[in-house]
LOMI-996904 format. One record per residue (C-alpha): x, y, z; residue in one letter. Coordinates in Angstrom, 3 decimals. Layout:
<sites>
<site><east>X</east><north>Y</north><up>Z</up><code>A</code></site>
...
</sites>
This chain:
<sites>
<site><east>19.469</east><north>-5.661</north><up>17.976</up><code>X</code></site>
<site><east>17.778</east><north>-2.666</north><up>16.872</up><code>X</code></site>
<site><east>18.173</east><north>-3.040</north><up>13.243</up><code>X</code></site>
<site><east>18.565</east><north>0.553</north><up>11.345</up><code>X</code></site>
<site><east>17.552</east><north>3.050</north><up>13.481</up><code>X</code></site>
<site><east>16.644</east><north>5.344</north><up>10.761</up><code>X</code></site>
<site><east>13.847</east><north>2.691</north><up>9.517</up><code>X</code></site>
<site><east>12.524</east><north>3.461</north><up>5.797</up><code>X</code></site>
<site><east>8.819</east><north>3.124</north><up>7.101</up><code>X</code></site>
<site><east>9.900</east><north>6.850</north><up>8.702</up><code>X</code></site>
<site><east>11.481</east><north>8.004</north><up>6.594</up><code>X</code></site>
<site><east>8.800</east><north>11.057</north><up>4.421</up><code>X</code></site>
<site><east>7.806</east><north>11.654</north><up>7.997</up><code>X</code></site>
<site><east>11.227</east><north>13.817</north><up>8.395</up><code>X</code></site>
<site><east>11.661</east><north>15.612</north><up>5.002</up><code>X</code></site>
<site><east>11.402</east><north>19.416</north><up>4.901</up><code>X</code></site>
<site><east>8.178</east><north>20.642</north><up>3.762</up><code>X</code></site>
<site><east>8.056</east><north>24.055</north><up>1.845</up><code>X</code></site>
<site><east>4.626</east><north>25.740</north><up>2.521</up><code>X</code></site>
<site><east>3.087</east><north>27.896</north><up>-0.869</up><code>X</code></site>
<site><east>-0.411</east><north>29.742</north><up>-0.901</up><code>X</code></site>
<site><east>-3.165</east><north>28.467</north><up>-3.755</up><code>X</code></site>
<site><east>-5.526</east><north>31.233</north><up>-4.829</up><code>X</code></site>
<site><east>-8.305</east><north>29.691</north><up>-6.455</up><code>X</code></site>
<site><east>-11.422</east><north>31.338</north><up>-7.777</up><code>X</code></site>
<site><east>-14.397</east><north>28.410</north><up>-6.849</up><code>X</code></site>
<site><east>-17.902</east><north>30.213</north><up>-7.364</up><code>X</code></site>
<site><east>-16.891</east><north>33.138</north><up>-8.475</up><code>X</code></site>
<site><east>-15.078</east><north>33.316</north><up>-4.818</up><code>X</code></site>
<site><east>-11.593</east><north>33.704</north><up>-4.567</up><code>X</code></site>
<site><east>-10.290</east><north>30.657</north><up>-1.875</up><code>X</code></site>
<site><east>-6.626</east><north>30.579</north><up>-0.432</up><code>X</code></site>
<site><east>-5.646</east><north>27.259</north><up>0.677</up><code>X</code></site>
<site><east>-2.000</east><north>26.533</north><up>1.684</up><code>X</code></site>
<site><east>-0.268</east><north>23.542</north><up>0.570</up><code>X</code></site>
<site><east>3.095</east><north>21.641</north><up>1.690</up><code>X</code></site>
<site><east>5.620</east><north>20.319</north><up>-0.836</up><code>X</code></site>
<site><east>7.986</east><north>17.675</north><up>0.490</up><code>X</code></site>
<site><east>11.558</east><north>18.345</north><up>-0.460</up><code>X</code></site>
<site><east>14.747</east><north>16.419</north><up>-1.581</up><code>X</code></site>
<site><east>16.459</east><north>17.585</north><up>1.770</up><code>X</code></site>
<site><east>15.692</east><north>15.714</north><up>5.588</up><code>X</code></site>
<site><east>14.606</east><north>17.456</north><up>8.649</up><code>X</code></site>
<site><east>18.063</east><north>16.580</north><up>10.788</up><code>X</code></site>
<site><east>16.312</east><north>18.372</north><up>14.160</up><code>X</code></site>
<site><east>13.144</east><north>16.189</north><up>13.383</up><code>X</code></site>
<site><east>15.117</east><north>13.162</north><up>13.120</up><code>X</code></site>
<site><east>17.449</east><north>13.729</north><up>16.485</up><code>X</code></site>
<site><east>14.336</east><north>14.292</north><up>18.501</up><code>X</code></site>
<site><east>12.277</east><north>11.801</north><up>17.189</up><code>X</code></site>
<site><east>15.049</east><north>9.046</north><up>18.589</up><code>X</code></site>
<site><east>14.525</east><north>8.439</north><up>22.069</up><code>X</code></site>
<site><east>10.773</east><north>8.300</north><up>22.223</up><code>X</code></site>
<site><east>10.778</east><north>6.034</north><up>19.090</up><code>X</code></site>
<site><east>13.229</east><north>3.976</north><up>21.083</up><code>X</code></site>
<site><east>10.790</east><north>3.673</north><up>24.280</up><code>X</code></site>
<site><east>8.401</east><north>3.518</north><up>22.341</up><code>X</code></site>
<site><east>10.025</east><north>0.239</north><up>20.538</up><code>X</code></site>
<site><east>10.991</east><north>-1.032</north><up>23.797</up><code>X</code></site>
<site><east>7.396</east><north>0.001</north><up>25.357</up><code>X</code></site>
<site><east>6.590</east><north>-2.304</north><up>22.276</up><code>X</code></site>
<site><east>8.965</east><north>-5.097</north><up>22.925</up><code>X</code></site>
<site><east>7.833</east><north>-5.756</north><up>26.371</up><code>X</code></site>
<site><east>3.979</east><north>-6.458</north><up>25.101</up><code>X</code></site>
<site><east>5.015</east><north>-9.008</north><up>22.575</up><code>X</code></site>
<site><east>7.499</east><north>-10.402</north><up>25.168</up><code>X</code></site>
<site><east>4.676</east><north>-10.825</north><up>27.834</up><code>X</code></site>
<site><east>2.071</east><north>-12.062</north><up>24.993</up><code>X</code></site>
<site><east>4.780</east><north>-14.925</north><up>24.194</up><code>X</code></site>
<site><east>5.208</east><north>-15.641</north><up>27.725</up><code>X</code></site>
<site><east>1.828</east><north>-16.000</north><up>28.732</up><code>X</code></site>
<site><east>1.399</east><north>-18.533</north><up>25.777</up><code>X</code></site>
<site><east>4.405</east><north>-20.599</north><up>27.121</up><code>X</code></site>
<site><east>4.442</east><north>-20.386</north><up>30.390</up><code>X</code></site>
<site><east>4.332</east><north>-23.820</north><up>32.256</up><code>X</code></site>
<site><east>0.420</east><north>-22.934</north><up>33.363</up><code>X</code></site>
<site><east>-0.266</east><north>-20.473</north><up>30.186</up><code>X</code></site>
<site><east>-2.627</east><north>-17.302</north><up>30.380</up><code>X</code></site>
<site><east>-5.264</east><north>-17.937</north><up>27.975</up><code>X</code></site>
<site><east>-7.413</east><north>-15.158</north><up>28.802</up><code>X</code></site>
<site><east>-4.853</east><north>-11.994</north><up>28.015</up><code>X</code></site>
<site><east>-6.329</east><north>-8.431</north><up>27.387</up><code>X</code></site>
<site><east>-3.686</east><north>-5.771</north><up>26.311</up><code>X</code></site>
<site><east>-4.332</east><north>-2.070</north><up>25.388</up><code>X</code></site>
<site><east>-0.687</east><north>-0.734</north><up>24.029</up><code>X</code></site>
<site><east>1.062</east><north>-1.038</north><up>28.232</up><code>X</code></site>
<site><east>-2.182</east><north>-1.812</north><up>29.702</up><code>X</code></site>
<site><east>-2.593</east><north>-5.936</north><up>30.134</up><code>X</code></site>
<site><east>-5.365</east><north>-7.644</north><up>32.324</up><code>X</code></site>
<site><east>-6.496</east><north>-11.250</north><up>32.594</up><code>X</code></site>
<site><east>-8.940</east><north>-12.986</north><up>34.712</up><code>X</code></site>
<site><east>-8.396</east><north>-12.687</north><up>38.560</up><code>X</code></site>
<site><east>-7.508</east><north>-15.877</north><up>39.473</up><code>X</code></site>
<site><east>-4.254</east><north>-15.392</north><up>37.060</up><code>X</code></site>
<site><east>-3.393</east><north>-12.044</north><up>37.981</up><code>X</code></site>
<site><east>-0.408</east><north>-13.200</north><up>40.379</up><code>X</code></site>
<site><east>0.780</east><north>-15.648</north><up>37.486</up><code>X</code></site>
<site><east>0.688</east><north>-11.963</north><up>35.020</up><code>X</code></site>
<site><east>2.601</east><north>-10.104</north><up>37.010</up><code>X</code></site>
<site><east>4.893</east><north>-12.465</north><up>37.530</up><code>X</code></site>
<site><east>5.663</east><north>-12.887</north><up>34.106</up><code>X</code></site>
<site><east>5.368</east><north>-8.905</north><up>33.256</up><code>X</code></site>
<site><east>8.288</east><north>-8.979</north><up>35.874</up><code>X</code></site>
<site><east>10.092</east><north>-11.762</north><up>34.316</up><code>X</code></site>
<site><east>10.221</east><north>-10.423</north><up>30.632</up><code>X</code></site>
<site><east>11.325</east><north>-6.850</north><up>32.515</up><code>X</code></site>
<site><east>14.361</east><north>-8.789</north><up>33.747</up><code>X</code></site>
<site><east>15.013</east><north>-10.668</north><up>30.879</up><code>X</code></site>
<site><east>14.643</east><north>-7.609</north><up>28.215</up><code>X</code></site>
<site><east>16.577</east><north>-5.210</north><up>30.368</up><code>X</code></site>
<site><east>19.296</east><north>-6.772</north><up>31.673</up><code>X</code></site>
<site><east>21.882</east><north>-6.039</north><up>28.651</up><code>X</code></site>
<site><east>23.191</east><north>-2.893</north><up>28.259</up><code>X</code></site>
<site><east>20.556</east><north>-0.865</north><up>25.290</up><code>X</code></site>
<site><east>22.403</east><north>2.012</north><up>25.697</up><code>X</code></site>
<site><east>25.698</east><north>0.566</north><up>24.312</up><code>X</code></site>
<site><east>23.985</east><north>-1.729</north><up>21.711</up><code>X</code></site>
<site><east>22.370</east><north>1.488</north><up>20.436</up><code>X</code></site>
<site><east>25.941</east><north>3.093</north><up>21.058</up><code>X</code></site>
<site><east>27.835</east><north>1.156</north><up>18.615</up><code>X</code></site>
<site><east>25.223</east><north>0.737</north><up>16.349</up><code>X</code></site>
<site><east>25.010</east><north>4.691</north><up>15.323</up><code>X</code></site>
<site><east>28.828</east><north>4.361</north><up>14.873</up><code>X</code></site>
<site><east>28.279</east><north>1.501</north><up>12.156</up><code>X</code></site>
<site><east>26.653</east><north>3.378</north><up>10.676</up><code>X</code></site>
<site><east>28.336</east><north>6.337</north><up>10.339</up><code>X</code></site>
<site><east>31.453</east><north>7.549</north><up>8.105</up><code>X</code></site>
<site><east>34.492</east><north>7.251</north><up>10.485</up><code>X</code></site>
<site><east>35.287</east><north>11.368</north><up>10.161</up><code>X</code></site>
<site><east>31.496</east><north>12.146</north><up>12.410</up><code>X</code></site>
<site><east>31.894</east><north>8.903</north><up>14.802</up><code>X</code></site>
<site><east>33.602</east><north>11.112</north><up>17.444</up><code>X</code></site>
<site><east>31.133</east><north>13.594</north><up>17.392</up><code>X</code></site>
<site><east>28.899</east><north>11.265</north><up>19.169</up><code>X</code></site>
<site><east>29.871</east><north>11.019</north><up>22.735</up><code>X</code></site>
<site><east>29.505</east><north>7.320</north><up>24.326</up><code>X</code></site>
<site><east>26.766</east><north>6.197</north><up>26.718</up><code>X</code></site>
<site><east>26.870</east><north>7.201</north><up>29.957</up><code>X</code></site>
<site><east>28.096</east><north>4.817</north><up>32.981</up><code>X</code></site>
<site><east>25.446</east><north>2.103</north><up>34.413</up><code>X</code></site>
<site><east>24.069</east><north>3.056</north><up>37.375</up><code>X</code></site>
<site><east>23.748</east><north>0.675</north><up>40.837</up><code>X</code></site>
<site><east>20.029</east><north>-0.665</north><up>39.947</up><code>X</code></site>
<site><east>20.004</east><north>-4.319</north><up>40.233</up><code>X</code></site>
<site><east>17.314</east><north>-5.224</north><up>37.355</up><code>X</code></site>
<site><east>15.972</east><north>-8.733</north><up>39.188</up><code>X</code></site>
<site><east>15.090</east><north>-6.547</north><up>42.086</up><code>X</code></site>
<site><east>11.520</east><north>-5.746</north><up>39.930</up><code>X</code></site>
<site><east>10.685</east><north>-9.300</north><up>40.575</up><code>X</code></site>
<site><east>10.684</east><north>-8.407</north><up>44.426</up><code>X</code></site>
<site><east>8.776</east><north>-5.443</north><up>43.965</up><code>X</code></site>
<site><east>5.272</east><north>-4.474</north><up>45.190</up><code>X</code></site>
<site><east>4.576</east><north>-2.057</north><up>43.073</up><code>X</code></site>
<site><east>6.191</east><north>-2.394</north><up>39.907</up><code>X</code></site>
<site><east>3.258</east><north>-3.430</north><up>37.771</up><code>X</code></site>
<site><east>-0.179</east><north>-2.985</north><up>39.502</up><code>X</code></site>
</sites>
């Protein structure tokens, strides 16, 4: 579902950087000017809190494309879509058929359990001796996802 969590794309952005001081002489002016060197060795505390907002943000993500697709196949499609990153907007006379659909891809993307997908995907891919150092999800609450279709105020 989520593919590798720890995607290559990221990868420089969580290696250690060692800071060292240039002294330069430009103009007969000596200049300081500090420089980072990336290192062989990973950031782990960059990496574990950079997980859960890459994961909104990659489910933030999923629900535009979802609602883009929609709108394209919907039995009376949205031609006129306008979408700034969670922001969409359309023409008035199809803003009841948007929200609609905003509502339906909510209920269709969120009605599996992320959590444990995400769960058992860290312990594939880890070595068995540091999968029970990760504790499992916790328990799914009461919240009935089709209930957004029935609210007011969800999307506005």
């Amino acid at each position: 579902m989520f593919g590798k969590v720890l995607d290559k794309t990221n990868e420089n952005k969580n290696l250690i950087l060692n800071k060292f001081k240039v002294k330069t002489s430009i103009a007969g002016s000596m200049v300081y000017t500090t420089l980072r060197r990336q290192m062989d060795r990973k950031d782990t505390r960059k990496m574990a809190s950079a997980a859960s907002p890459n994961i909104v943000h990659s489910l933030d993500g999923a629900i535009a494309c979802a609602t883009a697709l929609y709108c394209k196949m919907d039995a009376k499609p949205i031609p006129n879509l306008m979408m700034i990153h969670d922001s969409f907007a359309t023409t008035p006379n199809r803003i009841d058929d948007l929200h609609r659909i905003i509502r339906q891809v909510v209920v269709d993307l969120f009605s599996g359990d992320y959590l444990e997908l995400l769960y058992k995907e860290f312990l594939d891919q880890l070595p068995e001796d540091l999968q029970s150092k990760i504790k499992p999800p916790p328990e799914r609450g009461s919240l009935e996802v089709a209930s957004v279709k029935n609210s007011r105020y969800f999307f506005s």
